[in-house]
Steps between C-alpha positions, in 0.01 A plus 500: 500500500580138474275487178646733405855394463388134400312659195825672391739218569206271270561838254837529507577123481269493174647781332877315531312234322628484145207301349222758698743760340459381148143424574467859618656647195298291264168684697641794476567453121135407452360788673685736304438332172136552564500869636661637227230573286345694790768645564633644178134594460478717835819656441345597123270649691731683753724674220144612320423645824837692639528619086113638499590682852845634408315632184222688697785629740694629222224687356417600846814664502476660167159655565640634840828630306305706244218658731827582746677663163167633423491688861834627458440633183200663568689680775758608264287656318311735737602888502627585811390822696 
């Protein structure tokens, strides 16, 4: 518990620290700079993938719209007795 709250405090006291702050932000910069490429590729990669499954659901739907207006039809078209 006492660890605890002296690894906080440490925390805390850095984070007020303007030059950790900017030092911080620089990192951060960095990190970014150099995931982007991933990044932009994997969400390529995401948009190829929810367009390729919204396709295959829509034509899901489309087969299952005809074969239901095929039943109906079909139906329709018996005499009755």
């Amino acid at each position: 518990m006492i660890l605890r709250r002296l690894i906080f405090s440490a925390v805390k006291m850095a984070a007020s620290n303007p030059a950790v702050q900017k030092q911080a932000a620089e990192m951060a910069q960095k990190a970014v700079t150099q995931a982007r490429p991933n990044l932009l590729k994997a969400s390529r990669k995401a948009g190829e993938f929810v367009k390729a499954t919204s396709d295959e659901l829509a034509d899901g739907v489309q087969k299952f719209k005809q074969a239901k207006q095929g039943k109906s039809d079909s139906k329709k078209r018996e005499p009755k007795k």
